[in-house]
VOGU-3710 file (C-alpha; in Angstrom, 3 decimals, decimal comma):
1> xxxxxxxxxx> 115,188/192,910/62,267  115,686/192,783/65,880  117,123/196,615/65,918  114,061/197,401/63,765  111,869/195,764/66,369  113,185/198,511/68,998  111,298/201,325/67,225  108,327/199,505/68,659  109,139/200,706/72,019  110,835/204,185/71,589
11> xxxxxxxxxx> 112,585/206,231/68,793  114,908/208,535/70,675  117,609/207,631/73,432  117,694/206,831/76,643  114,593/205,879/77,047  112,316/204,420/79,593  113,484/200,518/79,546  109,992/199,224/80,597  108,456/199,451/77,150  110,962/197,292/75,682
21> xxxxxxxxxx> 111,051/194,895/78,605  107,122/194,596/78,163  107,651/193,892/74,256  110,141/191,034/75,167  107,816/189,856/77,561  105,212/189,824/74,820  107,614/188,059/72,500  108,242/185,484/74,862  104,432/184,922/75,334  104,329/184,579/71,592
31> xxxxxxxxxx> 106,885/182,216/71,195  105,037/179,945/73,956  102,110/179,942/71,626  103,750/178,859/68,167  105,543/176,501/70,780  102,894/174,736/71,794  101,222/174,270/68,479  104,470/172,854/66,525  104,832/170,366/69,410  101,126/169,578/69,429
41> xxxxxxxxxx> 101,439/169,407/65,435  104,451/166,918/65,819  102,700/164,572/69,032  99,958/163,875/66,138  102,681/162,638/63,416  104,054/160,703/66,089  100,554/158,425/66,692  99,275/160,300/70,219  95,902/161,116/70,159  94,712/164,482/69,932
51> xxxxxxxxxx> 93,913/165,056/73,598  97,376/163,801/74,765  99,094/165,628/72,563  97,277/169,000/73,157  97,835/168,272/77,020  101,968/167,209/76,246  102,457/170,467/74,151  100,787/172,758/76,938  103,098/171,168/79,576  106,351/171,097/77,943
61> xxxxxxxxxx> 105,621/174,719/76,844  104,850/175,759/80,474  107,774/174,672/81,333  110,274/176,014/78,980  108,415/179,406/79,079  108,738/179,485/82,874  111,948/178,404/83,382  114,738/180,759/85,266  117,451/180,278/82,671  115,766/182,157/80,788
71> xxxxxxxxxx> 114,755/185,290/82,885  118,599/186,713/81,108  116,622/185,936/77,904  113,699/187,912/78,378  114,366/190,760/80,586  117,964/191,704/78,901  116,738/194,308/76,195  119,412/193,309/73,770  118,198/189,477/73,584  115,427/189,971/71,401
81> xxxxxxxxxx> 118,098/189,021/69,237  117,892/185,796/70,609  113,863/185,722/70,696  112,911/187,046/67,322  115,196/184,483/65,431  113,187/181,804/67,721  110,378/183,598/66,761  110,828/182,838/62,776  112,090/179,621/63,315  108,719/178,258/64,935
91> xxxxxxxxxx> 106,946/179,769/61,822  109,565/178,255/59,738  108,932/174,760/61,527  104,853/175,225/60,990  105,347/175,585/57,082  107,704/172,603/57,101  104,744/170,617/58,777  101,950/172,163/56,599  104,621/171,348/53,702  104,861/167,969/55,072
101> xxxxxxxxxx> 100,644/167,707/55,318  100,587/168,473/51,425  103,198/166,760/50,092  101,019/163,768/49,451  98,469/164,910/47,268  99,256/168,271/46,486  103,506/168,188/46,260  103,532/171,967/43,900  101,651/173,415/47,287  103,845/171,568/49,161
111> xxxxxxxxxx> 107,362/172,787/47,631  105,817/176,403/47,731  105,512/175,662/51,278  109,419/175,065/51,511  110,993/177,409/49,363  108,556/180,412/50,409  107,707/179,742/53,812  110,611/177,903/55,458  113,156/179,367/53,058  111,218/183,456/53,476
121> xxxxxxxxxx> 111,679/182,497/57,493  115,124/181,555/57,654  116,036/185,164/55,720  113,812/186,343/58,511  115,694/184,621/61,189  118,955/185,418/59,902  118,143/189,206/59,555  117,564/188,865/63,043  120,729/186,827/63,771  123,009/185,128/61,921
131> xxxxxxxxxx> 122,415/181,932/63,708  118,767/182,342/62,215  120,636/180,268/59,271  120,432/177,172/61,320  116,101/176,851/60,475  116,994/174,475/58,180  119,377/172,299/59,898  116,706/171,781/62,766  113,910/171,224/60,738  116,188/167,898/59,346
141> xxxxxxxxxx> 116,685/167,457/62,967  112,579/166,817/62,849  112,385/165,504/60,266  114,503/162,810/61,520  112,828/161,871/64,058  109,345/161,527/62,785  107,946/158,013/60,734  108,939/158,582/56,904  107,338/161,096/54,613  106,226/160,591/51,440
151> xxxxxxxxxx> 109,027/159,567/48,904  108,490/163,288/46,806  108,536/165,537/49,741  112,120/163,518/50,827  113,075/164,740/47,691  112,000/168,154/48,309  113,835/168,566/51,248  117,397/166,957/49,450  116,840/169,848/47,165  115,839/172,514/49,093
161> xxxxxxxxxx> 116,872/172,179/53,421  119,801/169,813/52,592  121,661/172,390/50,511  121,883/175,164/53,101  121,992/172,697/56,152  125,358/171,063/55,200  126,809/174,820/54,183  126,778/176,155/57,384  127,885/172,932/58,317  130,528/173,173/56,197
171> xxxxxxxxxx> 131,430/176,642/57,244  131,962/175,904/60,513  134,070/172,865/60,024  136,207/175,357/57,656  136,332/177,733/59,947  137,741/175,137/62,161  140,392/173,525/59,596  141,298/177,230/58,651  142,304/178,397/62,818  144,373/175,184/62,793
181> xxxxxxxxxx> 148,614/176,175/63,878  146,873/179,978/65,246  147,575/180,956/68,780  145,285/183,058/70,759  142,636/185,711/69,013  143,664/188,849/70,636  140,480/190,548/72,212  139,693/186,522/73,394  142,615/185,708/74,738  141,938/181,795/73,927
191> xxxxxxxxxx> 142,453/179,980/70,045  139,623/178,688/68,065  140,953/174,728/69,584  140,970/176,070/72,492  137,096/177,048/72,417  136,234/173,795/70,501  137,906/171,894/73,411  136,028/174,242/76,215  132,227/174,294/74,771  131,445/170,660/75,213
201> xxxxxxxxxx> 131,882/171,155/79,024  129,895/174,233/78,941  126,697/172,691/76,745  126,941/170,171/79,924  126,346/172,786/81,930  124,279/174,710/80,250  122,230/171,144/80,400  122,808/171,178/84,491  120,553/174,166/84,450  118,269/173,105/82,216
211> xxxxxxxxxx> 117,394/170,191/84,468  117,620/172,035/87,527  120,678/169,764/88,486  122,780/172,978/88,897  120,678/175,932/89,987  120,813/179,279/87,919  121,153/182,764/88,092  120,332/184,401/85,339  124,206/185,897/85,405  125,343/187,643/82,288
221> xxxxxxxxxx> 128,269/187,578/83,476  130,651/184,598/82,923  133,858/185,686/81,970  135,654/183,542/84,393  135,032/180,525/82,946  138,685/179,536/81,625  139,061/177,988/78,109  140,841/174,459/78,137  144,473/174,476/77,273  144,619/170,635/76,213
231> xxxxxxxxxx> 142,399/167,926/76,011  144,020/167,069/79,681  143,121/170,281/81,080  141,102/170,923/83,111  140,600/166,968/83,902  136,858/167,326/82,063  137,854/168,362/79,143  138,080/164,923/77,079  135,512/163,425/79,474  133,269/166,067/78,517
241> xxxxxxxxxx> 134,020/165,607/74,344  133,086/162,150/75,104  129,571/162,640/76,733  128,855/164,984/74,341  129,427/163,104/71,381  127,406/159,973/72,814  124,767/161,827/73,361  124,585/163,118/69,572  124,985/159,111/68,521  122,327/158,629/70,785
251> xxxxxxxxxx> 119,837/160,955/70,245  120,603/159,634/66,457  120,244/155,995/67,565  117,161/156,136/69,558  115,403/157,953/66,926  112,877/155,688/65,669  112,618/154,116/69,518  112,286/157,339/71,417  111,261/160,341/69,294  110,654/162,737/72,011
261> xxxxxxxxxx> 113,763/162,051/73,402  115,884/161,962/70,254  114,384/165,431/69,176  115,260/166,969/72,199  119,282/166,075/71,750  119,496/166,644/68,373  116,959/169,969/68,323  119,703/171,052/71,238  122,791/170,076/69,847  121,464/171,412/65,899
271> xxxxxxxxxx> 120,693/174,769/67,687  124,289/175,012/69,148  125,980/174,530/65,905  127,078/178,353/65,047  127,460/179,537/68,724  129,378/176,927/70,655  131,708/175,666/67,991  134,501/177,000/66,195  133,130/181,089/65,872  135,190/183,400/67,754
281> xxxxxxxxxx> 132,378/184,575/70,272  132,181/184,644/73,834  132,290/180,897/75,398  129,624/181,408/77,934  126,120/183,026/77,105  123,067/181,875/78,606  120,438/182,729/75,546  122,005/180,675/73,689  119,629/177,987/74,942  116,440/179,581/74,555
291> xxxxxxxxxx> 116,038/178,521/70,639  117,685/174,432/71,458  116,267/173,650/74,551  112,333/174,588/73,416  111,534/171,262/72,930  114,068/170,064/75,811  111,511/168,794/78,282  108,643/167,198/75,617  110,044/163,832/75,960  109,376/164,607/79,921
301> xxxxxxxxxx> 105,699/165,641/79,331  104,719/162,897/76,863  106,058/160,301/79,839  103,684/162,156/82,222  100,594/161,738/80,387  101,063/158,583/79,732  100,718/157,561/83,334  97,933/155,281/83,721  97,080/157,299/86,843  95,236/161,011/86,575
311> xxxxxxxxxx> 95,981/161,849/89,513  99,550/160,651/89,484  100,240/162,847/86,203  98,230/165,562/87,506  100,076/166,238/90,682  103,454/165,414/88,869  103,195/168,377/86,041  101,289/170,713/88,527  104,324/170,267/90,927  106,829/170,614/88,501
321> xxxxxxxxxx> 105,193/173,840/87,302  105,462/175,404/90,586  108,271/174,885/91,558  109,594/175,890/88,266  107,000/179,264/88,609  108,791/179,552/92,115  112,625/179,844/91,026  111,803/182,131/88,347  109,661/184,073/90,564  112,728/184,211/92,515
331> xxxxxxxxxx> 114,968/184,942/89,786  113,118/187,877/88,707  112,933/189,486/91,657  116,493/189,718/91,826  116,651/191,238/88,481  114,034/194,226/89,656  117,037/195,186/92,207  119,740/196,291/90,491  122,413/196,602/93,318  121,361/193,054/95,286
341> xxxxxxxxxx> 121,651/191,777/91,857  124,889/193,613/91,366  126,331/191,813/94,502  124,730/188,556/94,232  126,669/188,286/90,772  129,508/189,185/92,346  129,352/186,689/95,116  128,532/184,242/92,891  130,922/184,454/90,592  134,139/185,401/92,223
351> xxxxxxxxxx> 135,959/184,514/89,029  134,439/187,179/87,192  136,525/190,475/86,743  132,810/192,062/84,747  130,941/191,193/87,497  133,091/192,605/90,273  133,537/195,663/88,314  129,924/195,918/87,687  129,524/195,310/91,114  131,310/198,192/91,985
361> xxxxxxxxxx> 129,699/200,541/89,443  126,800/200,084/91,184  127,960/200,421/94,897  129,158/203,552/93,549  125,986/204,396/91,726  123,764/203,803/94,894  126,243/205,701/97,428  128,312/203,129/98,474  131,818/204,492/98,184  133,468/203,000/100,867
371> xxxxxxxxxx> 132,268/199,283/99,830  132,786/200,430/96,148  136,548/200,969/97,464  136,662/198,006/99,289  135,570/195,504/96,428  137,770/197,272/94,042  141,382/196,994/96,155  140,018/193,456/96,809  139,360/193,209/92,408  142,858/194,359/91,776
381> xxxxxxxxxx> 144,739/192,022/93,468  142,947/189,481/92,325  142,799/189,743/88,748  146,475/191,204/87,904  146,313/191,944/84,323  142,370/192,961/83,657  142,255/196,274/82,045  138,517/197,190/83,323  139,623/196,093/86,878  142,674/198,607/86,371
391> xxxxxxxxxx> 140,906/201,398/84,941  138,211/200,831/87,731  140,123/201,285/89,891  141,342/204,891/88,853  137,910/206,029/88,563  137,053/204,562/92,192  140,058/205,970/93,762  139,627/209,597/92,230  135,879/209,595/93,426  137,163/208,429/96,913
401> xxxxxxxxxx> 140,024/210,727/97,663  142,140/210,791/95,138  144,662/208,143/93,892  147,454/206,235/95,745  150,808/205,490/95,248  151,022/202,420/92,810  147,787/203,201/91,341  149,069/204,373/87,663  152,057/201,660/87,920  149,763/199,027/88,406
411> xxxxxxxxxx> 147,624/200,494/85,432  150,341/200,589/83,100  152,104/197,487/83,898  148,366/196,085/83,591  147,857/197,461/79,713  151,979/196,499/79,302  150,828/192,762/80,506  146,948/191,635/79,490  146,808/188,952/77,520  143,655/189,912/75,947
421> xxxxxxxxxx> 143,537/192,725/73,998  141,126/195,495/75,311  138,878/196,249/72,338  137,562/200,280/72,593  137,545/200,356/76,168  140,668/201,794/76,595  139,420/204,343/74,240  135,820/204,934/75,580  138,004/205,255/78,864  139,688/208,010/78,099
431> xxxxxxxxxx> 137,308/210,110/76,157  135,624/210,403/79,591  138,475/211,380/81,664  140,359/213,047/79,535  138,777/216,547/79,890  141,337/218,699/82,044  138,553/219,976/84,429  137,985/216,042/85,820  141,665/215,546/85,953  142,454/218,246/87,925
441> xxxxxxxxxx> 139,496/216,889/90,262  141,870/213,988/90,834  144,928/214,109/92,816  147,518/212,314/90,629  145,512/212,151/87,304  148,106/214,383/85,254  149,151/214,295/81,569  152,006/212,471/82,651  150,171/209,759/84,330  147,583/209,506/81,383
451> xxxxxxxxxx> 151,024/209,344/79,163  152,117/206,481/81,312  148,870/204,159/80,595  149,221/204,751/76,874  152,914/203,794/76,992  151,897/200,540/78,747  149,419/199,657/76,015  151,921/200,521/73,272  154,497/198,494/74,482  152,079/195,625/74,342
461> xxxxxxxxxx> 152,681/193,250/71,833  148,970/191,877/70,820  147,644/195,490/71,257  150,282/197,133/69,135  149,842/194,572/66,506  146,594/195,718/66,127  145,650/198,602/63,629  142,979/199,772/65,309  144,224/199,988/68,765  147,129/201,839/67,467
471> xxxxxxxxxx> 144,999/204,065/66,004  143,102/204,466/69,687  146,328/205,089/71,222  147,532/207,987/68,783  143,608/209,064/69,250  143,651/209,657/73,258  147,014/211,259/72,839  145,477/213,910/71,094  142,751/214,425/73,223  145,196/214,522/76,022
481> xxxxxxxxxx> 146,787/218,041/74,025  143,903/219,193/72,813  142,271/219,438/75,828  145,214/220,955/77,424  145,482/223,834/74,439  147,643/222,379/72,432  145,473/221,965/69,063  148,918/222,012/66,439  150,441/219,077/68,658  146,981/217,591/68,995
491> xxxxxxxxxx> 146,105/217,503/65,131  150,054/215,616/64,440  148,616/213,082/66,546  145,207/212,861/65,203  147,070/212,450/61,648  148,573/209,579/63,047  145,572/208,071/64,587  144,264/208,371/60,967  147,418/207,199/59,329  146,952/203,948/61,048
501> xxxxxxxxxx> 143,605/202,720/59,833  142,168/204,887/57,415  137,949/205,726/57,899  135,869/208,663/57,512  134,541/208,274/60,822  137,366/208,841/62,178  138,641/211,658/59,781  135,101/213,338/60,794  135,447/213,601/64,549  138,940/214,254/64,621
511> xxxxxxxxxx> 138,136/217,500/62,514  135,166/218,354/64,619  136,917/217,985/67,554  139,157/220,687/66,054  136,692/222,920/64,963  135,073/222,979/68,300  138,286/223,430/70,108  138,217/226,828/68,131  140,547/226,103/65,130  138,673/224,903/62,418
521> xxxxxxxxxx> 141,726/225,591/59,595  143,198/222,940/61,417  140,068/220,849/60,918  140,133/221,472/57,410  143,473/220,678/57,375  142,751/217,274/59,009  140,016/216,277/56,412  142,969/217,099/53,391  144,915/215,044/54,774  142,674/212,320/55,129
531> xxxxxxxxxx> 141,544/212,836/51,051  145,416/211,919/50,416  145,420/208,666/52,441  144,676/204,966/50,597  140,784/204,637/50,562  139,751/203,108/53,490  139,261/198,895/53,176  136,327/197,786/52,412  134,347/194,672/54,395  133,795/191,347/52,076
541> xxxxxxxxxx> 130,265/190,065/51,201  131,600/187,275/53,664  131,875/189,470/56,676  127,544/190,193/56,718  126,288/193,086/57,953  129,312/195,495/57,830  129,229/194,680/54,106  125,728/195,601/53,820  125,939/198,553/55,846  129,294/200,167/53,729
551> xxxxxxxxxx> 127,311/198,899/50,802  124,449/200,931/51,904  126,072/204,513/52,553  128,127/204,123/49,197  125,385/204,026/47,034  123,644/206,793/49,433  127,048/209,016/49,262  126,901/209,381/52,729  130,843/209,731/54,061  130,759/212,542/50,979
561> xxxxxxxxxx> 128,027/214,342/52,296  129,117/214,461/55,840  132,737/215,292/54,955  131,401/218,031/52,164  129,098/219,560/54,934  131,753/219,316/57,768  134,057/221,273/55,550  131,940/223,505/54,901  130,854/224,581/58,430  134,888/225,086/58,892
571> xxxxxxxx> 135,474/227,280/56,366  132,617/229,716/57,613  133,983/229,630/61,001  137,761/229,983/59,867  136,643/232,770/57,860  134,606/234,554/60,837  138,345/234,431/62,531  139,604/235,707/59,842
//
């Protein structure tokens, strides 16, 4: 759904980012709306008159919707991922209240309410991300804190939220069980425990921001933030477990005393459930928040107008606001400067190897070679063992005069070294640099030295273990002799590549990448070879998506179409050579 949602904005690429900003920003405003009603909705179950609880709403929403943490949210294209699940949620949450409303008197209307509406939303939500799945989870989070419904519509929620709540529940405490006794996950470079231990700390923080305690800046960037190795270390590690967990037992505890209060822990930790637990995914992302914390500062706003003095409560939320308005203000204006935003990430996060190498990119992008030079020597030598600093540093140095001595050592022994394996960036590396014209542009950039790099990576444990990076390796080195004329030694390679992992998409550009270099019998060749390999594994109804999508082109036929029409482009330019 959220991919879908991009045709909005444009249907070819690159295109003009503004349109999809302004959809975002759109999105965002939407959001704020359905917002503001389910809190509204929910002050009225909770005894506040109507007035209050119009006014509450309009203040907590103001200041969620204005808050800086969530400039990343809005203003990074790819988050709609993060805004459209929010989006069905809060529709999801107002037919769980209108559900609610009926179940009295009309409890048919009010289980059509469930199944269709919240159940139709959380497919919604899902389709948008998978962590759309956790609708109903947080609508029991709600549910819980509000004065008891009506004995049927309990029932209707055992039988129809309870179900799917305590699955993905379930799945993630399996997940957990099941990483148990496994060391590191190779492109992460930290275990499952290891994140389990590290994400209480960071919800902490991610609270710190919230609150204003710790300012924010919108970084995307957070790599640096190390994963715990025991419960010992860092010294916040348990400490942080501990706070954590109390505030889950209190937000549980305090439920029926403090409702605004207990909805915003349990709405935040319910929300967190998928992404800072025991799934492999990055530790750090701010949008995370922008779905838990919506009903974060409620609690705050319901205090407010409850102060016996107008003018006391009126100064209070308008200063708040403003000085919230102010920071983001702030924030943004950052974000509409690409290089000061470039270096202020950098500065800011010094433990970041992404955001001194974007840094760099974009000293070099605005003319700044010499500083682009400078922060990369400073990069390498701090972070020994970070492929993108390594291969940065290449590019930098052959746009600056040409590489040093060292310079493909220190790349090598880098790939030979990194704990973390590099994903396709090796890969995408090299299909940039590969073509003989740019190496000869660089003093030092020979097939040897290219050789050298893939050695490294080879001779890495956790990257040679890896099908797929094998198959990257084999990949460059025929690129490497097929872009120095050497298409028989090139396609031995490329069978290799293919050998390793199996896939038509690979089989495909291999071939074309013959054909083009002027030898398409040897593309053909290529594709018969690949019709002789084991078919190529399929993805599990388990793994989402990719299962969908293979599903998807194998009833559409569409690797045999493309190979059929590949092949048959090759054999009318073979037999023009002929």
């Amino acid at each position: 759904m959220s991919l879908l949602s991009f045709l909005i904005d444009a249907r070819d690429w690159p295109a003009d980012p503004f349109a999809f900003k302004r959809t975002n920003l759109i999105l965002h405003g939407v959001n704020a709306v359905l917002l503001g009603i389910v809190l509204a909705w929910l002050g009225r179950l909770h005894g506040l008159s109507r007035a209050r609880a119009d006014v509450a709403s309009v203040l907590a929403t103001a200041t969620w919707a204005l808050h800086p943490f969530f400039v990343s949210t809005v203003l990074y294209v790819v988050q709609r991922e993060a805004m459209l699940p929010a989006t069905f949620t809060l529709l999801g949450l107002l037919c769980w209240l209108r559900a609610r409303e009926c179940s009295p008197a009309k409890p048919a209307i009010s289980l059509i309410w469930l199944i269709i509406g919240v159940g139709g939303c959380t497919v919604l939500a899902a389709l948008s991300k998978a962590n759309g799945l956790l609708l109903p989870l947080m609508v029991l989070a709600c549910e819980a804190t509000l004065p008891a419904s009506a004995p049927t519509f309990r029932t209707q929620l055992r039988w129809t939220l309870c179900p799917p709540a305590v699955a993905i529940v379930a799945y993630v405490i399996w997940t957990a069980i099941a990483a148990i006794g496994h060391g590191p996950i190779p492109i992460r470079g930290w275990s499952v425990w290891q994140r389990l231990m590290t994400e209480p700390f960071i919800l902490l923080d991610y609270l710190a921001q919230l609150w204003l305690i710790k300012p924010t800046d919108s970084s995307l960037l957070h790599d640096g933030i190390q994963p715990a190795a025991s419960l010992w270390s860092p010294w916040y590690t348990l400490p942080s477990i501990i706070v954590c967990s109390s505030l889950i037992v209190t937000g549980w505890m305090i439920r029926r005393r403090n409702p605004f209060l207990s909805l915003a822990i349990l709405f935040f930790f319910a929300g967190h459930v998928m992404e800072s637990s025991s799934l492999a995914l990055e530790l750090y992302f701010d949008h995370r928040n922008y779905l838990p914390a919506m009903p974060m500062f409620w609690a705050l706003a319901v205090a407010v107008t409850g102060l016996r003095s107008r003018l006391l409560a009126g100064l209070s939320a308008t200063s708040a606001i403003l000085a919230i308005s102010a920071l983001t203000f702030s924030t943004t204006t950052v974000w509409g400067h690409p290089l000061a935003q470039a270096i202020e990430w950098a500065e800011r996060h010094p433990e970041s190897a992404r955001a001194q190498a974007y840094a760099v990119q974009m000293d070099m992008d605005s003319g700044r070679a010499v500083q682009a030079r400078e922060r990369i020597d400073a990069a390498s030598r701090r972070f020994a063992g970070e492929p993108q600093i390594a291969l940065n540093l290449i590019d930098i140095h052959c746009a600056t005069g040409g590489l040093v001595a060292g310079d493909i050592e220190y790349t090598r022994r880098t790939f030979r070294e990194t704990q973390r394996e590099p994903g396709s960036l090796l890969l995408n590396w090299f299909v940039r640099v590969v073509d003989a014209r740019d190496r000869a542009a660089c003093d030092g950039l020979s097939d040897q030295a290219l050789g050298d790099i893939l050695d490294g990576a080879a001779e890495n444990p956790r990257i040679a273990a890896i099908a797929g990076r094998r198959q990257d390796i084999d990949h460059a080195r025929g690129l490497i002799l097929l872009a120095d004329r050497n298409p028989d030694a090139a396609l031995a390679w490329f069978n290799r590549a293919l050998a390793e992992q199996p896939n038509p998409a690979t089989a495909l550009e291999q071939a074309a990448l013959l054909g083009s270099a002027g030898k398409p019998a040897l593309g053909l060749a290529h594709l018969g070879y690949f019709s002789h390999l084991p078919a190529p594994a399929r993805h599990g109804i388990t793994d989402g998506m990719p299962w969908l999508h293979d599903y998807v082109l194998e009833k559409q036929h569409y690797w045999d179409g493309e190979i059929a029409h590949l092949a048959t482009a090759l054999r009318h330019d073979a037999g023009a050579q002929q």
